[in-house]
C-alpha positions in Angstrom: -46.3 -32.3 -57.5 -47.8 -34.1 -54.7 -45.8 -34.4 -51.7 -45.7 -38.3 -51.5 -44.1 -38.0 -55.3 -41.6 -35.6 -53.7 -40.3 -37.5 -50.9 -40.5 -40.8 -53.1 -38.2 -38.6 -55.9 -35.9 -37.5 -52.9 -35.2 -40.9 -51.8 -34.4 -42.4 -55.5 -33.2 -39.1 -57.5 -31.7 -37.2 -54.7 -30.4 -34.1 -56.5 -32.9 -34.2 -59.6 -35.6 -33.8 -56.0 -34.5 -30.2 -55.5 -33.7 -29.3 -59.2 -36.5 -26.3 -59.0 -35.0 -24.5 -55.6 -31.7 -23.5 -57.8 -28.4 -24.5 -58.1 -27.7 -24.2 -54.2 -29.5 -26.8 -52.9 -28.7 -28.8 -55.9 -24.8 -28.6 -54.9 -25.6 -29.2 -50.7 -27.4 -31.9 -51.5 -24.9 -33.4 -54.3 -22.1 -32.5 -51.5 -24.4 -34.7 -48.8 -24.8 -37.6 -51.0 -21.0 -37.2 -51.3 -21.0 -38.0 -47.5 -23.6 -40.7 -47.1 -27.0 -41.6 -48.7 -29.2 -41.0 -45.3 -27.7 -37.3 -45.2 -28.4 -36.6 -48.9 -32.1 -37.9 -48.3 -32.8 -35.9 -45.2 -31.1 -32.7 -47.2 -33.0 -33.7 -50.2 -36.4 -33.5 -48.1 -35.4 -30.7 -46.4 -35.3 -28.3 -49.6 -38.0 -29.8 -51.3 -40.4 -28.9 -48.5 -39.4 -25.2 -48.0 
């Protein structure tokens, strides 16, 4: 996937972003969203690009 796909998927679809690193990331970045949507994105980027 091209990374300007990624990042626009981690802004909109913030858990469904980091659905292929397992369910780890999927629940931090749930848990993040839970706290704000800034957080969630910048987690949500975060695992996508490792």
């Amino acid at each position: 996937m091209p990374t300007w796909l990624r990042i626009l998927f981690c802004i909109f679809f913030l858990p469904l972003a980091v659905l292929d690193k397992g369910l780890g990331p999927i629940i931090i970045v749930f848990l993040l969203t839970l706290c704000g949507w800034v957080p969630g994105v910048i987690g949500a980027i975060l695992y996508s690009n490792k």
